[in-house]
VOTIZA-859883 format. One record per residue (C-alpha): residue in one letter; z, y, x negated. Coordinates in pm, whole numbers, plus 50000, padded with zeros to 5 digits. Each point is the difference from the previous one (the first is absolute). Example, Ala and Ser with C-alpha at 12.3 -4.5 7.8 and 13.67 -1.06 7.14 Angstrom:
A507804955048770/S499345034449863/
//
This chain:
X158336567606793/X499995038949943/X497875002149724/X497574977850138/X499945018950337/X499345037749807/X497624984649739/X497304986050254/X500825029350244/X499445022549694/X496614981049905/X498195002950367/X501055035450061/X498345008749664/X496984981250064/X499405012550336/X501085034449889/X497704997449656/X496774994450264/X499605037550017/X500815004449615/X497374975349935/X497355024550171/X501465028949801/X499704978249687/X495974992250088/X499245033650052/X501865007449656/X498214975249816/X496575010850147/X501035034649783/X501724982949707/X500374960249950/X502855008249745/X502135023850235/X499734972150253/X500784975949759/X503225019449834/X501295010150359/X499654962950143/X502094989149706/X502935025950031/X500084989550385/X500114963749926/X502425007049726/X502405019050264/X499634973450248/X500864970149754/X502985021849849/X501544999250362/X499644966250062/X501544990749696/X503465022250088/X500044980650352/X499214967149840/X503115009949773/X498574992449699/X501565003349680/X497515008549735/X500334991749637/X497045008149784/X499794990249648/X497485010249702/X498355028750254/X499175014149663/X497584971649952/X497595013550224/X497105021449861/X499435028650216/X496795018649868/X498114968650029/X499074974750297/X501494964149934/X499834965650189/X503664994850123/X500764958650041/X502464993150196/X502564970650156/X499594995350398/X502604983350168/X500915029350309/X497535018450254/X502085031749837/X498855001949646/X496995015450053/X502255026550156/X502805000249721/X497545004149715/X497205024950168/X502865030849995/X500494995449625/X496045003849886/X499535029249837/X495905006250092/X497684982750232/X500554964150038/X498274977450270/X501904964850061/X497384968050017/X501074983450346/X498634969650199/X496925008050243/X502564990550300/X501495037249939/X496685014150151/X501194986750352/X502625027350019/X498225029150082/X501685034449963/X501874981649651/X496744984949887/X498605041249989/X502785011149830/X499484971149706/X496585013449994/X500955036150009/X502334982649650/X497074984249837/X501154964850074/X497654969350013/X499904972650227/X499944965449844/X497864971350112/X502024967349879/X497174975250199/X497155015649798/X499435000149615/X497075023450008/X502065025950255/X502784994449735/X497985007749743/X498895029950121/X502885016050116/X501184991649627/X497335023049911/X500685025350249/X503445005249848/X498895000049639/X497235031550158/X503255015850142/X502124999649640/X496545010549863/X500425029950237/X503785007149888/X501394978550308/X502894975749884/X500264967450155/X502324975550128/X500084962350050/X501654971150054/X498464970449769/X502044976650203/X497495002950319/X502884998850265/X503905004350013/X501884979349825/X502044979250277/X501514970249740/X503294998249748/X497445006949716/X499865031849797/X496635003750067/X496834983750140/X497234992949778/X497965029349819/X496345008250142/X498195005549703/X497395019350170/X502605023450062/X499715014049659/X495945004549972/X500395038150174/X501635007649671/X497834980049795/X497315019050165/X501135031750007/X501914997049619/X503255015950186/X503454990549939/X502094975550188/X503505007150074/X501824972350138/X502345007050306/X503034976450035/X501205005250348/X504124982449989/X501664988150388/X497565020650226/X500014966950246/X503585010050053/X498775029750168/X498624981150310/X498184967249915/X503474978149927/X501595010150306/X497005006950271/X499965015650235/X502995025249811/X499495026749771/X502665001349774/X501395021649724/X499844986649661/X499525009449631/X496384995949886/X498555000949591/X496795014149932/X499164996949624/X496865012749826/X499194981749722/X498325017249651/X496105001950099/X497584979649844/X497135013149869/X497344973350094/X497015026749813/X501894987449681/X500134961950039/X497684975449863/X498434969150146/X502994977549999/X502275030450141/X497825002350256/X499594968750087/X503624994850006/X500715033150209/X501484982550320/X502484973549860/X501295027949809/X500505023550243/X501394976450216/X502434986149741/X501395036749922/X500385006050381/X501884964750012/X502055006549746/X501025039450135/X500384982550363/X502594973849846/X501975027749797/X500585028050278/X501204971950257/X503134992349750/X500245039450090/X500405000650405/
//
C-alpha cells in the first residue's frame, strides 16, 4: 500500500508544482523551441526516474545497443500497463513524442507537458483524424523527432501475447523512410494492473530488437511490415517470460 500511496502523492505534487515550470517553459520556447523542448525532456525524464524507484521496479534492458542514436526512429511497442510509457521514455536517447489516445487531452497540466514532449493525440473514432495525425508524426521524424506507438490501439488486458497489429501503425515510417525498432516491453502489468489498486515491485524486460530499415524493403516487405513486426515482438515476449 506504500508504494501506491508515494507514487500518486509523488504524481499530483509534481503536476501542481510543474504549473509554474510550465510558464517558465512557454516563455523559454517563445526564445528557443529546442531549449524548451530539451529542458521539458530532462524534467520529465527526472520525474519518471523517481517514480520508477518508488514503484520498485527492477529494470532489465536488453540489446540497448540496438538503438540508433544519431538518427530519429519509429519505436513499436507492446502495451499491456499504464507504466510503459513511463519505463521506456527514460531510456530514449533524443526527442521522442509517444502517440496516445485523444482521452489524454482531458488531463490538463499532463496533457501540456505531452505537448511540451512532442506527443500526438490519437483519434480511434475517426479514420481521417487518424490519418492525419499519422502524418503529423511522419512531419515530426521528418524534423528529427522519434516516435512512439502502440500498434495494438489499447492495453492489452487478455492471456494473449499480444493484441492484433494496426497496420496503419507502420505508414509514419513508410512515410517518413525511418527505421522501426521494435520495443518488447516483458511483466510491466505486474507493476500495478494485476493487482489494482497496489503498486508492486517486480522485475520488468525491455528488449530492443535490431531496427529495420523499411527505406530498404520492397513491395512485398512492405506490405508485410506489421505481421512481421508483430511476430518478432511475439516471439521476444514468449522468450524473456521463461526469464522472470
Amino acid at each position: 500500500m506504500i508504494r501506491i500511496i508515494l507514487t500518486f502523492l509523488f504524481v499530483i505534487i509534481f503536476l501542481i508544482l510543474s504549473i509554474p515550470i510550465q510558464l517558465v517553459e512557454w516563455i523559454v520556447g517563445l526564445i528557443n523551441k529546442n531549449a524548451k523542448s530539451r529542458s521539458s525532456l530532462a524534467i520529465v525524464h527526472w520525474a519518471f526516474h523517481v517514480i520508477i524507484f518508488l514503484a520498485g521496479t527492477k529494470l532489465t534492458i536488453l540489446g540497448e545497443e540496438n538503438v540508433p542514436t544519431e538518427e530519429p526512429v519509429l519505436y513499436v511497442l507492446n502495451h499491456r500497463s499504464f507504466f510503459d510509457i513511463i519505463l521506456t521514455y527514460v531510456r530514449v536517447p533524443r526527442l521522442t513524442g509517444y502517440v496516445a489516445k485523444k482521452e489524454m487531452l482531458h488531463y490538463l497540466t499532463l496533457t501540456q507537458w505531452m505537448k511540451n514532449l512532442h506527443c500526438e493525440f490519437l483519434d480511434r473514432s475517426d479514420i481521417r483524424k487518424g490519418m492525419k495525425t499519422i502524418s503529423d508524426c511522419s512531419d515530426k521524424i521528418n524534423q528529427g523527432i522519434s516516435i512512439a506507438i502502440f500498434p495494438e490501439g489499447t492495453r492489452n488486458k487478455t492471456e494473449e501475447p499480444l493484441l492484433e497489429f494496426h497496420k496503419g501503425s507502420f505508414k509514419i515510417a513508410e512515410k517518413s523512410g525511418c527505421k522501426i525498432v521494435p520495443v518488447v516491453l516483458t511483466n510491466t502489468s505486474a507493476i500495478f494492473e494485476d493487482h489494482l489498486p497496489l503498486i508492486r515491485k517486480c522485475p520488468v524486460i525491455i528488449e530492443y530488437l535490431p531496427p529495420i530499415d523499411v527505406a530498404a524493403l520492397d513491395r512485398d516487405g512492405k506490405r508485410g511490415l506489421c505481421d512481421l513486426v508483430q511476430n518478432q515482438i511475439r516471439e521476444a515476449y514468449l522468450k524473456n517470460l521463461k526469464m522472470l
